[in-house]
N, CA and C of each residue as an Amber inpcrd file, in Angstrom:
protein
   273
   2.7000000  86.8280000 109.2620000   3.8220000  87.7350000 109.2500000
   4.8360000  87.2980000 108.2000000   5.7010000  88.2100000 107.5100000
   6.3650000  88.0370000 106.9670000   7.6510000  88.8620000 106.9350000
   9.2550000  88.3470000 106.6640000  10.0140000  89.0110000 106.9690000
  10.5650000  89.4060000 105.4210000  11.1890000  90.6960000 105.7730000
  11.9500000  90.9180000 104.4870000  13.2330000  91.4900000 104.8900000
  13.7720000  91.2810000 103.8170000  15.0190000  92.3650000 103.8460000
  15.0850000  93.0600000 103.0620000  16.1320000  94.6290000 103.3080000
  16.1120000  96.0110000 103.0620000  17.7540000  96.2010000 102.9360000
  18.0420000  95.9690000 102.1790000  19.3920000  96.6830000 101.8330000
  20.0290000  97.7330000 101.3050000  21.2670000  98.0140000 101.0020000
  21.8690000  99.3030000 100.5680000  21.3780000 100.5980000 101.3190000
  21.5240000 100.4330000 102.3380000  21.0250000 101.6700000 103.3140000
  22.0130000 102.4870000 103.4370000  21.7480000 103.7670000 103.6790000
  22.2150000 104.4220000 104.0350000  22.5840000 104.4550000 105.7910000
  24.3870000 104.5720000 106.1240000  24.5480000 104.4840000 107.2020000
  23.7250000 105.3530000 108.1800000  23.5240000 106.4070000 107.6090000
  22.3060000 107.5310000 108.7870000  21.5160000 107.3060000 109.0750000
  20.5640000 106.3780000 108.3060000  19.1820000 106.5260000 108.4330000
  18.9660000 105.2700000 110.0280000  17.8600000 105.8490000 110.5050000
  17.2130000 105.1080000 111.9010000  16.3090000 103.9370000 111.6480000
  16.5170000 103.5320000 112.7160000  15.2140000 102.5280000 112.6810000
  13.6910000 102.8710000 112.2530000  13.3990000 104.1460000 113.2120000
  12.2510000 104.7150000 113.2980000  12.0210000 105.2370000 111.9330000
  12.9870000 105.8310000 111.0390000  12.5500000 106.1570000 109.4930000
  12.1980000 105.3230000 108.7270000  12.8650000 103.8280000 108.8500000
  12.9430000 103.0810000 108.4790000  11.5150000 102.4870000 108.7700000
  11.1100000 102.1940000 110.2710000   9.8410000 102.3430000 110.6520000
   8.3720000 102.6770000 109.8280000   8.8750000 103.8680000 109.9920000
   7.9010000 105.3830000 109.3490000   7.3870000 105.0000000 107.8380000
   8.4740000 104.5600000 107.0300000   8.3510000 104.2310000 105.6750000
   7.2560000 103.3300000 105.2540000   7.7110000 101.9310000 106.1470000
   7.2330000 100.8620000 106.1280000   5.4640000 100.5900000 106.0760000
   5.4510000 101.3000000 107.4290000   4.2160000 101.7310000 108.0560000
   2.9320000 102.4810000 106.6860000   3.9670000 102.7190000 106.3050000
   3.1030000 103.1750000 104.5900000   2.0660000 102.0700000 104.3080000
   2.5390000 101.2090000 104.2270000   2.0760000 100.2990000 103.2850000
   1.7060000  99.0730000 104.5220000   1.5420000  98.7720000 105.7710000
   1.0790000  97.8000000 106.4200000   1.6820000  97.9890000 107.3420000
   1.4330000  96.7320000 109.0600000   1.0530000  96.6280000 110.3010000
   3.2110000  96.3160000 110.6140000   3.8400000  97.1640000 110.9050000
   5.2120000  96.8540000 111.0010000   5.3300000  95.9400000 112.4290000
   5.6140000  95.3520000 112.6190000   5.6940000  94.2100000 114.1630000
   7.2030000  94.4670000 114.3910000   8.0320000  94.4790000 113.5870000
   9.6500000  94.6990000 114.1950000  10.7450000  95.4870000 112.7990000
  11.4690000  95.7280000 113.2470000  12.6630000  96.6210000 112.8650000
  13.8250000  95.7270000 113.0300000  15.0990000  95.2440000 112.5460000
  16.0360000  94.8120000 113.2890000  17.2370000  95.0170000 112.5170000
  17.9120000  96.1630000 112.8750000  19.4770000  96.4590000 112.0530000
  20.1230000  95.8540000 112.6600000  21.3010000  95.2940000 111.5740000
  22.0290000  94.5400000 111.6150000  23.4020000  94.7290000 111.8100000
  23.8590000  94.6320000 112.8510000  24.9290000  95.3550000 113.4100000
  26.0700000  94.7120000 113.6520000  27.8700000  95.3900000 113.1420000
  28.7060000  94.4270000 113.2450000  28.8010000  93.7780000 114.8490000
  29.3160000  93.0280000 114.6950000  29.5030000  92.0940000 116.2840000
  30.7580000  92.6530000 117.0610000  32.1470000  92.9170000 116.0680000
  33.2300000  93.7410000 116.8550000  32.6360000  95.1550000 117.7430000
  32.3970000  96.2020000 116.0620000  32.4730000  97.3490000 116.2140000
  31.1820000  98.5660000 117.0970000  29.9330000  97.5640000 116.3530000
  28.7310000  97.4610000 116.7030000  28.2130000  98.6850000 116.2780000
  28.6290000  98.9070000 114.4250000  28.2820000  99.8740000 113.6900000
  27.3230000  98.9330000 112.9360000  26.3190000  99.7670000 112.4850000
  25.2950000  99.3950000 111.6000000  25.6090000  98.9120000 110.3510000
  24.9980000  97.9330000 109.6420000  26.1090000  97.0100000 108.2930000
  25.4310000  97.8370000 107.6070000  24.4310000  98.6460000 107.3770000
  23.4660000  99.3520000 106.1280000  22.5720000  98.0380000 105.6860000
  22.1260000  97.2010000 106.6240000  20.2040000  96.2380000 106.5290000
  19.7780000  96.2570000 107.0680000  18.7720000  95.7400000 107.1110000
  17.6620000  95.2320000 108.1660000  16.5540000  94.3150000 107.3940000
  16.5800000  93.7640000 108.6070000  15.2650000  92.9400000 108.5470000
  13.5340000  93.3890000 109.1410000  12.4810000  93.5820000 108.7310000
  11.5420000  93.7290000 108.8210000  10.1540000  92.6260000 108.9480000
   9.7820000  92.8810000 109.7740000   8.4350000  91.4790000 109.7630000
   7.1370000  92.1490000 109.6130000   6.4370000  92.5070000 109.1290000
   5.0810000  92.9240000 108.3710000   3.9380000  91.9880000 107.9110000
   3.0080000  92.3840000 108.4890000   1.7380000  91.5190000 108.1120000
   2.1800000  90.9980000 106.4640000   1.3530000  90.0850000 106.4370000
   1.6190000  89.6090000 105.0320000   1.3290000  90.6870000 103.6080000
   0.0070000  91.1180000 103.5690000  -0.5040000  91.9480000 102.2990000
   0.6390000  93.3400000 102.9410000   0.6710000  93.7610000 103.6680000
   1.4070000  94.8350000 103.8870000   2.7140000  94.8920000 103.1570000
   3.7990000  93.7390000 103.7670000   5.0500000  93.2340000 103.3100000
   5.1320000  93.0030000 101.5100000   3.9070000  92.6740000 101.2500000
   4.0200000  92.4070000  99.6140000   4.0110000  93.6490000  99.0400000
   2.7930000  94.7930000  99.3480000   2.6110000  96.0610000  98.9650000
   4.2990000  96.9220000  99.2360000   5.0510000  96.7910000 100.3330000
   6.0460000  97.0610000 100.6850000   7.5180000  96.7990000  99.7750000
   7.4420000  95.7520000  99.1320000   8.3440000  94.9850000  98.2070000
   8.0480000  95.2720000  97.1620000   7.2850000  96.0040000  96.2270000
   6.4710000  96.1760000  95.1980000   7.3060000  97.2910000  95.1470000
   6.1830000  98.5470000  95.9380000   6.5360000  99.9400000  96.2750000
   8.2330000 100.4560000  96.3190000   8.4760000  99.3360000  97.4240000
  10.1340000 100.5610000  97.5680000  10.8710000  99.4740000  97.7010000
  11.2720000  99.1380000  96.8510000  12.2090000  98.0160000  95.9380000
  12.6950000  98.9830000  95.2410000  13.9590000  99.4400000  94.9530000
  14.5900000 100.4150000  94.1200000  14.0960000 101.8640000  94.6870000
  13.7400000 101.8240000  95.6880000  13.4820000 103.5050000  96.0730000
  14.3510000 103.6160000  96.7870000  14.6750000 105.3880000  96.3190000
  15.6580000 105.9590000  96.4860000  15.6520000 106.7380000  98.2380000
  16.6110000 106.2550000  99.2610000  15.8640000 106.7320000 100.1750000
  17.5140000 106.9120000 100.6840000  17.7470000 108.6530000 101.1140000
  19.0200000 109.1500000 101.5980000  19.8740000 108.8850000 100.6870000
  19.5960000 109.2020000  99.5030000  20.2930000 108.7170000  98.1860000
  20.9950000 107.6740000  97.7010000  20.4320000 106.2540000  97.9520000
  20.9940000 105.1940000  97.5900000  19.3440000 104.4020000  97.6900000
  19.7530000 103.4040000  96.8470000  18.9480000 102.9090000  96.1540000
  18.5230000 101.4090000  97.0140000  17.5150000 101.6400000  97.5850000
  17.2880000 100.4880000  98.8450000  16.9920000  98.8700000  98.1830000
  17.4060000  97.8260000  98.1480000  17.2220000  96.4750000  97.9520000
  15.7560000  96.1250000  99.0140000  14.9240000  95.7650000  98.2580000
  13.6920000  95.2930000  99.7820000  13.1070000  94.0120000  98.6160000
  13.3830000  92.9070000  99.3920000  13.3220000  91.6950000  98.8350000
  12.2440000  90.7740000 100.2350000  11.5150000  90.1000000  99.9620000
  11.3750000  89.0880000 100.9520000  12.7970000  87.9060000 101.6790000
  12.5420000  87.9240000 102.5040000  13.9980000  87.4590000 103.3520000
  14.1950000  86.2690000 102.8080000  13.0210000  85.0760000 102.6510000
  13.2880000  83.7280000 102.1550000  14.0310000  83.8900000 100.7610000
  14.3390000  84.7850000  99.7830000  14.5890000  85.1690000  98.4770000
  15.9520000  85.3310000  98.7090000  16.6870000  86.0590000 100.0160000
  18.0990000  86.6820000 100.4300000  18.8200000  85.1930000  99.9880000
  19.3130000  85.1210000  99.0900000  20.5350000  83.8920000  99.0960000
  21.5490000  83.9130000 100.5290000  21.8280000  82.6680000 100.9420000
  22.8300000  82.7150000 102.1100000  24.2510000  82.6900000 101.2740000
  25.0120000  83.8070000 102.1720000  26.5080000  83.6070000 102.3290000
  26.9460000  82.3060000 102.6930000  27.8520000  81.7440000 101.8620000
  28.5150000  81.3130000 102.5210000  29.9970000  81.1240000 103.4100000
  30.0840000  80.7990000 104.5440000  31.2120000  81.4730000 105.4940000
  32.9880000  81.3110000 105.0350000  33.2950000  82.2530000 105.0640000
  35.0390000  82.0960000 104.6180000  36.0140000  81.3140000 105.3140000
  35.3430000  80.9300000 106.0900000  36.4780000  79.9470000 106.8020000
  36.1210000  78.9870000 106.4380000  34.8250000  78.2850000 106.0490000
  34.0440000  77.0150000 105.7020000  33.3680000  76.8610000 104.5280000
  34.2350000  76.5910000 103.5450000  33.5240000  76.7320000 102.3390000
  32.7720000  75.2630000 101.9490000  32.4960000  74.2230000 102.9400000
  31.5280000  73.2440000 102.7540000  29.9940000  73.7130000 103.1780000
  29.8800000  74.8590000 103.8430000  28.6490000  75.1530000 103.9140000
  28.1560000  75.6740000 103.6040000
């Protein structure tokens, strides 16, 4: 399995489209939008876990595809550089 991430989403779009897409190209095992912690509105990512050849075909394909008119980021997750936190800039 492998995870990726999917950015620049569009706030509308569902899991299940999101789903649907995926499913194109290999065996989807999970979905997981990423949701603020106050408000518990959707940030516009997610994370995805996909068989391996699936997830690669997936990152290839719709990397820059245009989906609800914005232009989706789909990177493998180990690739996502970490933030680091504003209160703690030693980490």
């Amino acid at each position: 399995m492998k995870r990726i991430y999917v950015g620049n989403l569009d706030y509308g779009v569902s899991e299940n489209s999101i789903r649907e897409l995926f499913e194109k190209y290999g065996t989807v095992e999970s979905v997981a939008f990423i949701k603020d912690k106050e408000s518990g509105r959707f940030r516009g990512f997610c994370f995805i876990n996909m068989d391996d050849i699936g997830a690669e075909r997936a990152v290839a394909k719709l990397n820059n595809f245009v989906l609800a008119g914005r232009k989706m980021e789909v990177i493998p997750a180990n690739l996502k550089k970490r933030r680091k936190k504003k209160n703690n800039p030693a980490e």
